[in-house]
C-alpha positions as CSV (number, residue, x, y, z in Angstrom):
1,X,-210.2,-19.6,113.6
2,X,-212.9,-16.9,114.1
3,X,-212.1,-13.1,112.9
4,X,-211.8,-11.1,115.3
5,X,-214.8,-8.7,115.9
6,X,-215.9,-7.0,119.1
7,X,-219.0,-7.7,121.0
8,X,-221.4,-5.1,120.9
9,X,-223.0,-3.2,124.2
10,X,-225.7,-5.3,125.3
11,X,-227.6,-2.2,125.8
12,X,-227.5,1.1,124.4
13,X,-225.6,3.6,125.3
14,X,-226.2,7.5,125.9
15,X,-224.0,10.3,125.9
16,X,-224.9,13.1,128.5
17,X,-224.1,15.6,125.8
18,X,-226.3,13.5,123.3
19,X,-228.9,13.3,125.5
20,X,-229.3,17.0,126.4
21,X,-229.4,17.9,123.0
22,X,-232.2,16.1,122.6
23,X,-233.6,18.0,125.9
24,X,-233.3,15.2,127.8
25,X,-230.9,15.7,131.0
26,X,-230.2,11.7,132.2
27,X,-228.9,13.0,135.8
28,X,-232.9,14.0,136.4
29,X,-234.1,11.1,134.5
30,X,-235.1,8.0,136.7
31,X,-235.7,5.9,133.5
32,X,-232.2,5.8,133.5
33,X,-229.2,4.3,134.9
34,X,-225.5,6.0,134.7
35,X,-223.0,3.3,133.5
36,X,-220.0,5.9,134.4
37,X,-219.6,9.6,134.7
38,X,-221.2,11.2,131.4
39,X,-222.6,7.7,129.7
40,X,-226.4,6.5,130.7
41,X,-228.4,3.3,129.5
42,X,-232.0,2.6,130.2
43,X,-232.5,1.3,133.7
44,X,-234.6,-1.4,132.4
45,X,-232.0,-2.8,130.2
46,X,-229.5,-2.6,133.0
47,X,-231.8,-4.2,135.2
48,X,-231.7,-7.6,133.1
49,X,-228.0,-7.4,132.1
50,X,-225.8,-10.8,134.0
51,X,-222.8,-9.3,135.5
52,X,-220.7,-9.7,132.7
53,X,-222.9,-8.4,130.2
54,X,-222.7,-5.1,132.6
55,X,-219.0,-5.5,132.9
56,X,-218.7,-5.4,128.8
57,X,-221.4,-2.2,128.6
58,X,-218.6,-0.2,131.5
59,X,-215.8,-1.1,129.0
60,X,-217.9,0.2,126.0
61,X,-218.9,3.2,128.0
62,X,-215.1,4.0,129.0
63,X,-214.5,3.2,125.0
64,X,-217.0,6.2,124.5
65,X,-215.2,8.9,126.8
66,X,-211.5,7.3,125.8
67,X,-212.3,6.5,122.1
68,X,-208.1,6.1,122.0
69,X,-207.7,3.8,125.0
70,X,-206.0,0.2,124.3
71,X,-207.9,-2.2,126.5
72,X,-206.4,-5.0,128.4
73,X,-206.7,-7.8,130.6
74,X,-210.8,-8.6,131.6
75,X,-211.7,-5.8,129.6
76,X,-209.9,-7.0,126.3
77,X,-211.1,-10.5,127.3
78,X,-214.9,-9.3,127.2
79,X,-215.0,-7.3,124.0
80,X,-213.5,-10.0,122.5
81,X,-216.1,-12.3,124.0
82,X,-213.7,-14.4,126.3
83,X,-214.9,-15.5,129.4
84,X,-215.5,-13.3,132.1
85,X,-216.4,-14.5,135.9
86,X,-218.5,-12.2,137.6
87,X,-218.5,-8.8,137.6
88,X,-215.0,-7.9,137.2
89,X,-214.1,-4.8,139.2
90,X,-211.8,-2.6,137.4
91,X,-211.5,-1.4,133.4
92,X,-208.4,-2.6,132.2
93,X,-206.2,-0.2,130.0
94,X,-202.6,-0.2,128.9
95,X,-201.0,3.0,128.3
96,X,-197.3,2.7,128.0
97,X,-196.4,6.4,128.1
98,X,-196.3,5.6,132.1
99,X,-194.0,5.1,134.5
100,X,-196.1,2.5,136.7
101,X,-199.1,1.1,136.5
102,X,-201.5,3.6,138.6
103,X,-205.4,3.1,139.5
104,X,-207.7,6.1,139.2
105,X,-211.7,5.0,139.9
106,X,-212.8,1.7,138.9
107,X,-210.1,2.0,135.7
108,X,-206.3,0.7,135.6
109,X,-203.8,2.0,133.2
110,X,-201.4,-0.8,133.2
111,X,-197.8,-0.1,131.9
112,X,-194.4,-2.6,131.2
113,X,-191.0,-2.7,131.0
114,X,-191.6,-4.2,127.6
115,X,-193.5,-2.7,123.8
116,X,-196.6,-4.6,123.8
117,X,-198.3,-5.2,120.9
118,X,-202.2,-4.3,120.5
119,X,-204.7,-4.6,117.1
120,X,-207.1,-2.4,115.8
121,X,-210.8,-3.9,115.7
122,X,-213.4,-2.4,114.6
123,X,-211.6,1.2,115.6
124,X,-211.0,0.0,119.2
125,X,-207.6,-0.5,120.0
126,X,-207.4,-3.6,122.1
127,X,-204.9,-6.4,123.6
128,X,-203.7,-9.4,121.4
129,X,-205.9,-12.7,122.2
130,X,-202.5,-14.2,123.4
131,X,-201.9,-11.2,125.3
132,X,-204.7,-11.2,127.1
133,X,-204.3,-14.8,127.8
134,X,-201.1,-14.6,129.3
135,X,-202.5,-11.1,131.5
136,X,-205.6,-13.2,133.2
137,X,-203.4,-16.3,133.3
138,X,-200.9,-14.4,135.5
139,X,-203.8,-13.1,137.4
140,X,-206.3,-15.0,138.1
141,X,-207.4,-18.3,139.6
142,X,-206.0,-21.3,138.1
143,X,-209.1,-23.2,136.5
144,X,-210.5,-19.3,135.4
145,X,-207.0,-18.7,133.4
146,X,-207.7,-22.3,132.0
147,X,-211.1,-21.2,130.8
148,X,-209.6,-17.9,129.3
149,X,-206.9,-20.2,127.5
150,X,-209.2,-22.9,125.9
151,X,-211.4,-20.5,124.8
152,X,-208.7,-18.4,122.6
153,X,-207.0,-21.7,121.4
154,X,-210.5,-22.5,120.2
155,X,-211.7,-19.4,119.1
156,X,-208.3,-17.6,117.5
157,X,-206.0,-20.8,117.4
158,X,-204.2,-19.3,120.4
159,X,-201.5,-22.3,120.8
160,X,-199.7,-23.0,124.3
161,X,-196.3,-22.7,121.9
162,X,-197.1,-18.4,121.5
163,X,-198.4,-18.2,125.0
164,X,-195.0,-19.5,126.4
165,X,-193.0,-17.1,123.3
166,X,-195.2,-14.3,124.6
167,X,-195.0,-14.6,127.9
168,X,-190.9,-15.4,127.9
169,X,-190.4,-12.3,125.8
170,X,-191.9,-10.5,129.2
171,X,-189.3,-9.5,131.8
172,X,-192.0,-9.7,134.9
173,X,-191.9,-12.9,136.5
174,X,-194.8,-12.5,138.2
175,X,-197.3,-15.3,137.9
176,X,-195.2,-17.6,135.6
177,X,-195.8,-20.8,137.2
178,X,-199.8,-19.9,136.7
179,X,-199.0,-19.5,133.0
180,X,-196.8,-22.3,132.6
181,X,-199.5,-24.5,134.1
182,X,-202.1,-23.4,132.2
183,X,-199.9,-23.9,128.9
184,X,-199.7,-27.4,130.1
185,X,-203.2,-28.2,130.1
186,X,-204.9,-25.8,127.7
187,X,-206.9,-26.9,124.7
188,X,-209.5,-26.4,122.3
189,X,-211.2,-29.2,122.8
190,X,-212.7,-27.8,125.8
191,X,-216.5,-26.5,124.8
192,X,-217.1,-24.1,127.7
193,X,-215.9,-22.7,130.9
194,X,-217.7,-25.6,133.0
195,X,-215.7,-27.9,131.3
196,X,-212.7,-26.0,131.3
197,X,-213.1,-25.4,135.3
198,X,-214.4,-29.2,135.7
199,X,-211.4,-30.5,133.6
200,X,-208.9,-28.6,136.6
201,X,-211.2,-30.2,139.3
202,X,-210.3,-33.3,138.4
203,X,-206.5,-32.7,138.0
204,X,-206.6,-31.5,140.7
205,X,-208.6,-34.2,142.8
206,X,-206.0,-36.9,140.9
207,X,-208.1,-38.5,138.3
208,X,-207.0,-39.6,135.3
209,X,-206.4,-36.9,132.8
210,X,-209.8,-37.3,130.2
211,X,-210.2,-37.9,126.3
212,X,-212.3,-35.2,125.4
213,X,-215.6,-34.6,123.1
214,X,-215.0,-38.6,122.3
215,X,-217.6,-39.8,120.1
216,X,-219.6,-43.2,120.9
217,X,-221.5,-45.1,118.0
218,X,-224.5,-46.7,119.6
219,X,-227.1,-48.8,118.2
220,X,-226.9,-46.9,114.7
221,X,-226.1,-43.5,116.6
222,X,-223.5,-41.2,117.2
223,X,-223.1,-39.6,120.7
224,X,-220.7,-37.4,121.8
225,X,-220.0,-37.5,125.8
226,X,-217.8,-34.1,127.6
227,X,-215.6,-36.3,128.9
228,X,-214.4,-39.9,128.5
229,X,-211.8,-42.5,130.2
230,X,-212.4,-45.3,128.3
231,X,-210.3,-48.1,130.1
232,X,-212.8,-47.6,133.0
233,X,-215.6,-47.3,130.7
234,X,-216.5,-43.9,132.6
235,X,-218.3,-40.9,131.3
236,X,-218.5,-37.2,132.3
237,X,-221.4,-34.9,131.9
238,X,-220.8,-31.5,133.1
239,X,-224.3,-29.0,133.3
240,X,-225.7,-31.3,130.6
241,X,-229.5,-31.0,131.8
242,X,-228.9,-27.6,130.7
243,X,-231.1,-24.5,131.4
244,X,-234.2,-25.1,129.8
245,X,-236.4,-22.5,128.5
246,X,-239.4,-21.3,130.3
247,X,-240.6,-19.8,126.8
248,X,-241.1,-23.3,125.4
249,X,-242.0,-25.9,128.0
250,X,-242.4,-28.8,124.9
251,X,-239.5,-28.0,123.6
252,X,-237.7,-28.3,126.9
253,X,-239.7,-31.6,127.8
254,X,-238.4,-32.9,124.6
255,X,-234.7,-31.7,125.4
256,X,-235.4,-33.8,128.7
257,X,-236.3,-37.0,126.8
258,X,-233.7,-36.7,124.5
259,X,-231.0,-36.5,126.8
260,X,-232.7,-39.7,129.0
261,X,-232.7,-41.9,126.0
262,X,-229.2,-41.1,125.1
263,X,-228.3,-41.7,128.5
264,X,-230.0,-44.9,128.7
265,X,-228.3,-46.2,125.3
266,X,-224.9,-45.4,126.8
267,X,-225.5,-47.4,129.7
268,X,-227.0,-50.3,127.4
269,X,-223.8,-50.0,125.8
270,X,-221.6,-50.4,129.5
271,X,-221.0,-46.8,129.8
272,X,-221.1,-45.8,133.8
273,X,-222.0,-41.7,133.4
274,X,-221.2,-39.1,135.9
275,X,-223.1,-36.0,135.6
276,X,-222.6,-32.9,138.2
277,X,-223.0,-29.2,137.3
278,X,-220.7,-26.0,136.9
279,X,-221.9,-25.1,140.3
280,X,-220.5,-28.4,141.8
281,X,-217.9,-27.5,139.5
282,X,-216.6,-24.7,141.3
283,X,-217.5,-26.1,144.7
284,X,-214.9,-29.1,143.9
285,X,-217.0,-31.7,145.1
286,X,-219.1,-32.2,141.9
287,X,-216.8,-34.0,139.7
288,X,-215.1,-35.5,142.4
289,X,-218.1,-37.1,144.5
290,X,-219.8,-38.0,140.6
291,X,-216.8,-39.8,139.5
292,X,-216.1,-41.5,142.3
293,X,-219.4,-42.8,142.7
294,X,-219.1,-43.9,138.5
295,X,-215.9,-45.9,139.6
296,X,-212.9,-44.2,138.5
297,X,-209.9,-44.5,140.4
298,X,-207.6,-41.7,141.2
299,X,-204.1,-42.2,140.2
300,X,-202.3,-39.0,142.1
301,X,-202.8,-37.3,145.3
302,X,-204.7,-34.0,145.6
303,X,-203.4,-30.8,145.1
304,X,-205.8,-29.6,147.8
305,X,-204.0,-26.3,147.8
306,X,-205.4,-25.7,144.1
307,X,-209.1,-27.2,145.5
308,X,-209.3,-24.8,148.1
309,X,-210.1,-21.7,146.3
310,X,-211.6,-23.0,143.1
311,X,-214.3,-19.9,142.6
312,X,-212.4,-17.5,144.2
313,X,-211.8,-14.4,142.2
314,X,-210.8,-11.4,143.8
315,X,-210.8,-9.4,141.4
316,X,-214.2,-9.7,140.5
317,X,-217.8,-8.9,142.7
């Protein structure tokens, strides 16, 4: 289990009140880009932030203005460095002093019926892990609350048991069956969110359910495959080309071999490997046309319902 600590900004933040002390006025300042009312960072840095790296420097700026704020929901998820899919739209709070939950801006202060508990880390006040497992299961797409779920059981030893105590000791009903299914099929086994999400593809689609991060010993070797059904001597490789670094062409060339020879010594060994990516991933038709086309049978029929809107998130640009 990791401690938990917070990621930091990925870029620094500036006060207004900082910065005109310093006889700088960031309204007048094109160098610099406002991350919310009264909180600038360097337009450059912004510039080369991915959307959920600007998503986590909003919450850190709101955590600047609202140093007592307890976040929830995405915004607990990203300073606790659980996944995020695009550019989530709103800062998450809880404030229980209120009546309803109520929107102002791009920030929700979210309320209950029931105490909820929050920790302290490093002086931010922020949602359980399991908490904010059971919030983004409830809320979001299926295979994304999967990836949230896998991530804290692997991470902070988050356990389907206290996700189903948590969420039972809840009076709102609302999203249960999401939660319930994501208890069902979450694990720590699961390495990242194109696994996670590839893993409810093919639930979904009505393969077999997979052994996972199954090691193979191979002429002396030990090789480690995603995923693995091996009565149908069938292997899954989800974005494993990787993204290779433009910094370091041999090192990438080398990454390229490596991963042929491996391949090749699975096959030698009767391995049949499908390989698709996280984009085919959330398409649906990655795992599925790869697997099919490696020989594995489907033993259930599809949940086309839950294949329809794979990479839909609404509540993220």
């Amino acid at each position: 289990m990791h401690a938990l600590a917070l990621r930091p900004s990925p870029a620094p933040l500036i006060r207004t009140a900082d910065a005109e002390r310093a006889g700088r006025y960031p309204h007048k300042d094109g160098d610099l880009h406002r991350v919310r009312p009264g909180v600038y960072t360097r337009r450059e840095d912004w510039d080369g932030l991915a959307p959920w790296d600007r998503y986590l420097a909003r919450v850190h700026a709101y955590a600047l203005i609202r140093p007592d704020a307890i976040f929830s929901h995405e915004s607990a998820a990203a300073l606790l460095g659980l996944p995020l899919f695009g550019h989530p739209l709103r800062i998450h709070v809880f404030d229980d002093r209120r009546s309803r939950s109520l929107a102002h801006g791009d920030v929700i202060a979210h309320t209950s019926a029931d105490a909820r508990r929050c920790t302290t880390v490093e002086g931010r006040r922020i949602s359980r892990p399991v908490d904010a497992v059971v919030d983004l299961a409830r809320a979001l797409p299926p295979a994304f609350g999967l990836s949230v779920a896998d991530a804290a059981s692997r991470r902070f030893d988050v356990t389907p048991d206290w996700v189903r105590e948590t969420m039972s000791a809840q009076r709102s009903i609302r999203g249960r069956r999401r939660v319930e299914w994501v208890c069902e099929h979450m694990t720590g086994d699961s390495e990242s969110v194109a696994e996670s999400v590839s893993r409810a593809v093919a639930h979904w689609h009505g393969f077999p359910e997979p052994l996972l991060q199954a090691e193979h010993r191979v002429a002396g070797r030990v090789y480690r495959s995603d995923f693995c059904w091996p009565e149908f001597r069938v292997l899954g490789e989800v974005d494993g080309w990787m993204k290779y670094s433009d910094d370091d062409p041999a090192d990438a060339a080398m990454t390229v071999r490596n991963e042929k020879r491996r391949e090749d010594a699975l096959r030698r060994a009767g391995w049949r490997i499908a390989r698709w990516d996280y984009a085919g991933a959330l398409r649906g038709d990655g795992p599925y046309d790869a697997l099919r086309a490696a020989g594995l049978p489907l033993v259930r029929p599809a949940d086309t319902a839950q294949l329809l809107g794979i990479g839909r998130n609404p509540r993220s640009r």
